[in-house]
C-alpha positions as protocol buffer text, in pm:
chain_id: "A"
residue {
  index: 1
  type: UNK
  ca { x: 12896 y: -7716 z: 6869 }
}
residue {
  index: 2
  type: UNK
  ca { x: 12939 y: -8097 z: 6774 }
}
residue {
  index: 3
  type: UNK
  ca { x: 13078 y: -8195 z: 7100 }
}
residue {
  index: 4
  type: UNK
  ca { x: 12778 y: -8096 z: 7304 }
}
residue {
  index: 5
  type: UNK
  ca { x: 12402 y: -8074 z: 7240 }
}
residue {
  index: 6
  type: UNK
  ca { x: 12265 y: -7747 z: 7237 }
}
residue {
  index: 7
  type: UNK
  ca { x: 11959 y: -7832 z: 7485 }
}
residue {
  index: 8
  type: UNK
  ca { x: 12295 y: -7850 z: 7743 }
}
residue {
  index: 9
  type: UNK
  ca { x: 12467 y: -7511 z: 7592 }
}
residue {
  index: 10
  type: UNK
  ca { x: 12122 y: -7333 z: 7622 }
}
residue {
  index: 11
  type: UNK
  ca { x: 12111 y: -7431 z: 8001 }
}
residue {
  index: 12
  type: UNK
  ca { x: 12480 y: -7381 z: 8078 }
}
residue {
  index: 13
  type: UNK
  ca { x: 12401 y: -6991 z: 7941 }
}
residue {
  index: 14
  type: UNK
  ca { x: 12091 y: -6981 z: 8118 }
}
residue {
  index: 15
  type: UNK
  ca { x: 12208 y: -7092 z: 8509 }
}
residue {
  index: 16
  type: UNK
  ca { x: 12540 y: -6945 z: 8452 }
}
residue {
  index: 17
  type: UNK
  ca { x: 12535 y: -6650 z: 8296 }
}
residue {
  index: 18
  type: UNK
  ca { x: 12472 y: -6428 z: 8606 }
}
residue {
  index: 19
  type: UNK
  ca { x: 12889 y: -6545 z: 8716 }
}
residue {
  index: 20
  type: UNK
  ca { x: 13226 y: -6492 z: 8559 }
}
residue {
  index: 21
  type: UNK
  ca { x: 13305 y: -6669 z: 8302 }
}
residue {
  index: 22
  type: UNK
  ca { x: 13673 y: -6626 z: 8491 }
}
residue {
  index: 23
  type: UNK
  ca { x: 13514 y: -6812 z: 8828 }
}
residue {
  index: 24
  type: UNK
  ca { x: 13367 y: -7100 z: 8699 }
}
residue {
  index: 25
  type: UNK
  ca { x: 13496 y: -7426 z: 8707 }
}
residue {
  index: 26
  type: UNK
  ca { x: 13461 y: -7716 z: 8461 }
}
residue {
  index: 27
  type: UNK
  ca { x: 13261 y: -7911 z: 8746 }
}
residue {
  index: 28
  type: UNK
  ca { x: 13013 y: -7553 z: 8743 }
}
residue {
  index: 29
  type: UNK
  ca { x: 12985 y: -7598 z: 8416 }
}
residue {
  index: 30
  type: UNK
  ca { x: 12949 y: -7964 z: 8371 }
}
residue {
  index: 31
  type: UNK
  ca { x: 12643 y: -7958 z: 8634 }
}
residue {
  index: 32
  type: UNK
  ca { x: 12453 y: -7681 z: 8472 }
}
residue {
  index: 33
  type: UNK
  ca { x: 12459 y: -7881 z: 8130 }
}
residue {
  index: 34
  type: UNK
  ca { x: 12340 y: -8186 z: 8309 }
}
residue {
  index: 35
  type: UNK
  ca { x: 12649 y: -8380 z: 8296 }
}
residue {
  index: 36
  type: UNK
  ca { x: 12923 y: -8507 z: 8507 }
}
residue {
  index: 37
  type: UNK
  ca { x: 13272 y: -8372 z: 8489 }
}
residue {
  index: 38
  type: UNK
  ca { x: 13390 y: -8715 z: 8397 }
}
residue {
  index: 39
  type: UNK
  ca { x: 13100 y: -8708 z: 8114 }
}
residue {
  index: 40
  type: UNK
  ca { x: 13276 y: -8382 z: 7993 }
}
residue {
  index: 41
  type: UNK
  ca { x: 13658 y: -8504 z: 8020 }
}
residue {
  index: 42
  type: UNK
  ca { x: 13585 y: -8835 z: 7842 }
}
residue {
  index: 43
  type: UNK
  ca { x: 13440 y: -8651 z: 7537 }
}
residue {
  index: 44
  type: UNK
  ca { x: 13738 y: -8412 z: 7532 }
}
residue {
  index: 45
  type: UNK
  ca { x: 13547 y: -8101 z: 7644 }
}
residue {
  index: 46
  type: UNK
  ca { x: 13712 y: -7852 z: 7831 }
}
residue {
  index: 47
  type: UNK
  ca { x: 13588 y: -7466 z: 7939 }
}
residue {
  index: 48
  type: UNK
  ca { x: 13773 y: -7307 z: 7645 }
}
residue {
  index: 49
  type: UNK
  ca { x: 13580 y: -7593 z: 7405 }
}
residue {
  index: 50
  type: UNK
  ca { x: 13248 y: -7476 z: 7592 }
}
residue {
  index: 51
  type: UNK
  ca { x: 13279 y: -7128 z: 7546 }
}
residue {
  index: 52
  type: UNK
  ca { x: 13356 y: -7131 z: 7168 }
}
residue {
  index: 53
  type: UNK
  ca { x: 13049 y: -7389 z: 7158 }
}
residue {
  index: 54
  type: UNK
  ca { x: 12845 y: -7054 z: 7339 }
}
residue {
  index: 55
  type: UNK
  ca { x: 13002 y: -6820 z: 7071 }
}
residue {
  index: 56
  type: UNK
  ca { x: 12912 y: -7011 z: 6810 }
}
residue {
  index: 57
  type: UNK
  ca { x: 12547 y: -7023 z: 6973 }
}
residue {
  index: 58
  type: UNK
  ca { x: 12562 y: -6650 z: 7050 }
}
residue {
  index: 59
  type: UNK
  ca { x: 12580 y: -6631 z: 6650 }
}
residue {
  index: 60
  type: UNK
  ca { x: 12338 y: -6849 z: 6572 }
}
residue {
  index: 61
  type: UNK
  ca { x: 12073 y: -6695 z: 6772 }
}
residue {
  index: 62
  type: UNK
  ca { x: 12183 y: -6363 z: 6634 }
}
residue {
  index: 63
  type: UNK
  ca { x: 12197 y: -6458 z: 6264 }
}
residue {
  index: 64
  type: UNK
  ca { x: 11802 y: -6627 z: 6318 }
}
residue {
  index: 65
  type: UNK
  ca { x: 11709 y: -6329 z: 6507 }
}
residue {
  index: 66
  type: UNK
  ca { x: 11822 y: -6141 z: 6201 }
}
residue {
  index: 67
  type: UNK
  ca { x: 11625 y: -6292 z: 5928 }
}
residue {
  index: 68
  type: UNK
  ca { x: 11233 y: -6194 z: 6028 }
}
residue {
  index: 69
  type: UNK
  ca { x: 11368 y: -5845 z: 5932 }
}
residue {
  index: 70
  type: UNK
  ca { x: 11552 y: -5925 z: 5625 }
}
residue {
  index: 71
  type: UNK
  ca { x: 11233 y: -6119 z: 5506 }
}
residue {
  index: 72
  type: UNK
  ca { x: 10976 y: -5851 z: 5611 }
}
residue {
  index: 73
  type: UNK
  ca { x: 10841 y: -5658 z: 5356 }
}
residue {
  index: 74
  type: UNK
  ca { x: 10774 y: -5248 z: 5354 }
}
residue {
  index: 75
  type: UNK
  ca { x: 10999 y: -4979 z: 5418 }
}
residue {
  index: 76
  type: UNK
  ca { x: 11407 y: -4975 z: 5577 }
}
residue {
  index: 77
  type: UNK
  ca { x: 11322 y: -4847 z: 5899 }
}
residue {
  index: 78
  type: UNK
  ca { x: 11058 y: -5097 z: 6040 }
}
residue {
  index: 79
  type: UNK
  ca { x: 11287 y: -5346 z: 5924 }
}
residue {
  index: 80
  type: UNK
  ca { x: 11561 y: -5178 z: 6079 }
}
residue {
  index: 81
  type: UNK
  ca { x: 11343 y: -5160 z: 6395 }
}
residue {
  index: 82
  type: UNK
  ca { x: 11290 y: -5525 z: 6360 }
}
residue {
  index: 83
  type: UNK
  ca { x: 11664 y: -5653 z: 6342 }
}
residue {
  index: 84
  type: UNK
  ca { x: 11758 y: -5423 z: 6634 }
}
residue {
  index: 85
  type: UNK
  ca { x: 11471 y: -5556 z: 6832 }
}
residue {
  index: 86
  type: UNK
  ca { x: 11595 y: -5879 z: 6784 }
}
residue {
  index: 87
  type: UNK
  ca { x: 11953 y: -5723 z: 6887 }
}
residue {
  index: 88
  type: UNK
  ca { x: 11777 y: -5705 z: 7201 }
}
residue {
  index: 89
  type: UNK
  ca { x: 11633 y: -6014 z: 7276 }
}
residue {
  index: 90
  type: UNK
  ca { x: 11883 y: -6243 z: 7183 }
}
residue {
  index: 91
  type: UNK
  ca { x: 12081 y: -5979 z: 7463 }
}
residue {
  index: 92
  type: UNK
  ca { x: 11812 y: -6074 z: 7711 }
}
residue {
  index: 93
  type: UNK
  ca { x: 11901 y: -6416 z: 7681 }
}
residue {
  index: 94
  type: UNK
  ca { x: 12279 y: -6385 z: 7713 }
}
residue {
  index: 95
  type: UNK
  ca { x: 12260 y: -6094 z: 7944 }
}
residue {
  index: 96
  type: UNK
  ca { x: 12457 y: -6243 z: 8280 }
}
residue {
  index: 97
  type: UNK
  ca { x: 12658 y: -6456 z: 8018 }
}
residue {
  index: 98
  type: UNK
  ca { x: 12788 y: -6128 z: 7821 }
}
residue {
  index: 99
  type: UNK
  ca { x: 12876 y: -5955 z: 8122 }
}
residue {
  index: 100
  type: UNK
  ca { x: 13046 y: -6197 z: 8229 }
}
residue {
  index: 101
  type: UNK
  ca { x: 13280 y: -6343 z: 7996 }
}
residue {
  index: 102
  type: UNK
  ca { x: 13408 y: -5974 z: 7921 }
}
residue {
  index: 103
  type: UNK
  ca { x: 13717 y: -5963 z: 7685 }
}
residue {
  index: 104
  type: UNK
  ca { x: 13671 y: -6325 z: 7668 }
}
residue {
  index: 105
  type: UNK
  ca { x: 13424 y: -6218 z: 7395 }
}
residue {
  index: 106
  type: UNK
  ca { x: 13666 y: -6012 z: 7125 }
}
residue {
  index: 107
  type: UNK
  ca { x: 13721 y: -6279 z: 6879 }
}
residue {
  index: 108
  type: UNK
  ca { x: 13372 y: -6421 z: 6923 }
}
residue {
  index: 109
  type: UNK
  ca { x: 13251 y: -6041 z: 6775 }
}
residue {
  index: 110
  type: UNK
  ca { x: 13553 y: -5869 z: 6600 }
}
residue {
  index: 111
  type: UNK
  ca { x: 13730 y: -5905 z: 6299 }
}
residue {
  index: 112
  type: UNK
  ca { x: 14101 y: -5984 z: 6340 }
}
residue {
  index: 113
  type: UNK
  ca { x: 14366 y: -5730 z: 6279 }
}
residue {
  index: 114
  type: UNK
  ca { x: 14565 y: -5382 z: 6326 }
}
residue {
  index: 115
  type: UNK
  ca { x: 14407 y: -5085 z: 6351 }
}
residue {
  index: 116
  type: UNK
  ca { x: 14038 y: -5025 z: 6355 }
}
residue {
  index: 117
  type: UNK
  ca { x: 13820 y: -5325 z: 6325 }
}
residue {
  index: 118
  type: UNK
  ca { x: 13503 y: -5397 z: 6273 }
}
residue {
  index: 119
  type: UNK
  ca { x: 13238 y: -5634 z: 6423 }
}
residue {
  index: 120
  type: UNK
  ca { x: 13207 y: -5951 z: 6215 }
}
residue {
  index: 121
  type: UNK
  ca { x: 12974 y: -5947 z: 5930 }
}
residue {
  index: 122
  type: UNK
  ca { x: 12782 y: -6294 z: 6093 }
}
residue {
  index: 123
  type: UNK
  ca { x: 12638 y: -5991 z: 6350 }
}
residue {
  index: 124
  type: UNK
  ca { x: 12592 y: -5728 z: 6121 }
}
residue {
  index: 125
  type: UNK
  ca { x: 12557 y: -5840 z: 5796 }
}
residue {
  index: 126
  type: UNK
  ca { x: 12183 y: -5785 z: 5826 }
}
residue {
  index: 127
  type: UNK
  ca { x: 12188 y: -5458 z: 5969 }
}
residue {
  index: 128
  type: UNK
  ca { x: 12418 y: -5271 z: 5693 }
}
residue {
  index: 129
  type: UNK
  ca { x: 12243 y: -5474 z: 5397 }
}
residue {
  index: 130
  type: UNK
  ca { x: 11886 y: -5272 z: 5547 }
}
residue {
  index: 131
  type: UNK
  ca { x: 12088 y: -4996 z: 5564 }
}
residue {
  index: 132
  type: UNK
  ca { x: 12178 y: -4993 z: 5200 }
}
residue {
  index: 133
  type: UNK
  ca { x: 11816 y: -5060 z: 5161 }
}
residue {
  index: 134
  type: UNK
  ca { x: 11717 y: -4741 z: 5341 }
}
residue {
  index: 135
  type: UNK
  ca { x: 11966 y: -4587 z: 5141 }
}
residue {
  index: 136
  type: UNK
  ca { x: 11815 y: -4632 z: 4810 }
}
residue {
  index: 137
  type: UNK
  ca { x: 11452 y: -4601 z: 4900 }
}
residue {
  index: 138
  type: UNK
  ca { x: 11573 y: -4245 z: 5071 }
}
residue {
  index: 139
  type: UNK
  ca { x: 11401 y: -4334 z: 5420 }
}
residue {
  index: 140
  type: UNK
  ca { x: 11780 y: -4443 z: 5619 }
}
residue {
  index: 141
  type: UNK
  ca { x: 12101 y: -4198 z: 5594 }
}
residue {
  index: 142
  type: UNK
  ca { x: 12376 y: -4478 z: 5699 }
}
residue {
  index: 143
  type: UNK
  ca { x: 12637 y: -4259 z: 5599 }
}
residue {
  index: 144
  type: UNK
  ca { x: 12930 y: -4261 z: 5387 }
}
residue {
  index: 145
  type: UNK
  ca { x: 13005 y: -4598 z: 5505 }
}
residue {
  index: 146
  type: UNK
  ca { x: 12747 y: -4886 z: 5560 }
}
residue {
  index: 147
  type: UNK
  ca { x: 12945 y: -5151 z: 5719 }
}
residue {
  index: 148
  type: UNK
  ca { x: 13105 y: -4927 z: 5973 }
}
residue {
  index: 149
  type: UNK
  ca { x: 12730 y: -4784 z: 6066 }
}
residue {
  index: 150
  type: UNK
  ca { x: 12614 y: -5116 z: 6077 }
}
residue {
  index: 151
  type: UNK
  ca { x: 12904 y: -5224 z: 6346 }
}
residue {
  index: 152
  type: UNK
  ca { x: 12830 y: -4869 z: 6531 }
}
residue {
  index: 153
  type: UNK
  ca { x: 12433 y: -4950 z: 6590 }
}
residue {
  index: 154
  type: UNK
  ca { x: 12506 y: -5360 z: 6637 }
}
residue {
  index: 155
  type: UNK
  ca { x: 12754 y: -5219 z: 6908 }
}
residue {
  index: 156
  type: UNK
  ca { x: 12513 y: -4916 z: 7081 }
}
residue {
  index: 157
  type: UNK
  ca { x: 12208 y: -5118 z: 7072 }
}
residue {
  index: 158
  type: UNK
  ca { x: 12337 y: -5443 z: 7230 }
}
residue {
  index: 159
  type: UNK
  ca { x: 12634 y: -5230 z: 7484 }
}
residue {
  index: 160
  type: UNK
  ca { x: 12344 y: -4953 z: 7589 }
}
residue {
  index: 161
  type: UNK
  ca { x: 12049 y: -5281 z: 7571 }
}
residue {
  index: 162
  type: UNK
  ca { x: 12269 y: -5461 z: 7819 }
}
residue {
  index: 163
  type: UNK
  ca { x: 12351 y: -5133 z: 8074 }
}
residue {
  index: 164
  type: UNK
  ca { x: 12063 y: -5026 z: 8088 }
}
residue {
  index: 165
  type: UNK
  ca { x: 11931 y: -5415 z: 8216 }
}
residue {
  index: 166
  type: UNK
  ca { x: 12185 y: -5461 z: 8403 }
}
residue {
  index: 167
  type: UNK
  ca { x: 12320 y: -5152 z: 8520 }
}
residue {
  index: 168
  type: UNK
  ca { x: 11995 y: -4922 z: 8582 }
}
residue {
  index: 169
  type: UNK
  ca { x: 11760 y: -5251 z: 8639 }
}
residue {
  index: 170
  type: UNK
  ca { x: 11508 y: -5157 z: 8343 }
}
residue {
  index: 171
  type: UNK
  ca { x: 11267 y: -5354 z: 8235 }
}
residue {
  index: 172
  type: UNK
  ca { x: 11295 y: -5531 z: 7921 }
}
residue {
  index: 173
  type: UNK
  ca { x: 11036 y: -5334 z: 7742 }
}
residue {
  index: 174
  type: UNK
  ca { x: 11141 y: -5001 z: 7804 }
}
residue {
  index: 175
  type: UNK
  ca { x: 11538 y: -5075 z: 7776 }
}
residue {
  index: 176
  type: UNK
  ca { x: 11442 y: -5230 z: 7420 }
}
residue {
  index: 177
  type: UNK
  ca { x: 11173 y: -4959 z: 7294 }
}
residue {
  index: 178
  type: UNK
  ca { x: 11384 y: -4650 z: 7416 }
}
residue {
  index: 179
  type: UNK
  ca { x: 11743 y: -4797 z: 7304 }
}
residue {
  index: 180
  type: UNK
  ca { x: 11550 y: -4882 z: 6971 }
}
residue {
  index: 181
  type: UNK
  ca { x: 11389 y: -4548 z: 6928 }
}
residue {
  index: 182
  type: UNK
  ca { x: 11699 y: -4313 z: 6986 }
}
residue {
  index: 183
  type: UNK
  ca { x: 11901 y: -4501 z: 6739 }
}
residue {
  index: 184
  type: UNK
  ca { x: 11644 y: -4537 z: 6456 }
}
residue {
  index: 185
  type: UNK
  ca { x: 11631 y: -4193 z: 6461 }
}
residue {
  index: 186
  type: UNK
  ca { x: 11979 y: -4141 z: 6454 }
}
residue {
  index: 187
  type: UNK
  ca { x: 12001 y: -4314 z: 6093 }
}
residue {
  index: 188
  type: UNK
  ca { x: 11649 y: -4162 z: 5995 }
}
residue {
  index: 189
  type: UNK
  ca { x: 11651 y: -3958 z: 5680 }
}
């Protein structure tokens, strides 16, 4: 995120994200960060430069969005509640961006390799170490298998978060609380 100030990522995925990642041009792209496309091509940025710049964004926002809940104190499950929450409104901010850079996302979010893979610990490191937490105090069941529950809720709250936005128009209150709710329970003991 060197090459380009974040004040000028920020607005690229806020005027932009409602498009294609696959329509827009460098000169789209240069304009919504406040540049020209000169500005852009003499500092050796190109669109493939700018979207690893928004990844590596997207996971800062996550990782900050994380650490309220890791930090609370009292019980798994309202700290579970908080870290999902916060699922959702770093979501909010990359809605139109999400859906539309598509598979252009994979490596930003998965791990590398054959077989099944999981989400990258950077997004749900936080979630599986509450789990664990929930575990021991006997108030979260994450299964036989934190990590993988922790890349299964990380995936239905943002995937369902996002639909339900986007795809049935709800408003942000009611997509976050009711997306929240039915998955908290799910890992409930």
């Amino acid at each position: 995120m060197a090459q380009i100030e974040r004040e000028r990522l920020e607005r690229i995925r806020d005027e932009l994200g409602d498009r294609s990642w696959h329509e827009l041009g460098v000169e789209d792209l240069a304009s919504a960060a406040g540049l020209s496309r000169m500005t852009l091509h003499r500092r050796g940025i190109g669109k493939e430069d700018l979207r690893e710049a928004l990844g590596e964004l997207l996971v800062e926002e996550f990782q900050a969005a994380a650490l309220p809940a890791l930090s609370a104190e009292g019980p798994a499950p309202g700290r579970l509640r908080l870290a999902l929450e916060g699922v959702c409104r770093v979501d909010e901010r990359y809605l139109g961006l999400l859906e539309g850079l598509g598979e252009e996302l994979e490596p930003i979010f998965h791990e590398s390799g054959d077989g099944e893979i999981l989400t990258k610990a950077s997004f749900t490191g936080a979630l599986r170490r509450i789990l664990e937490d929930g575990a021991r105090e006997g108030t979260l069941d994450p299964g036989e298998d934190a990590e993988a529950t922790a890349t299964l809720l990380f995936n239905a709250v943002s995937w369902t978060y996002r639909h339900m936005r986007v795809g049935h128009r709800w408003e942000v209150e009611r997509a976050r609380a009711q997306v929240v709710d039915l998955l908290l329970s799910g890992v409930s003991s």
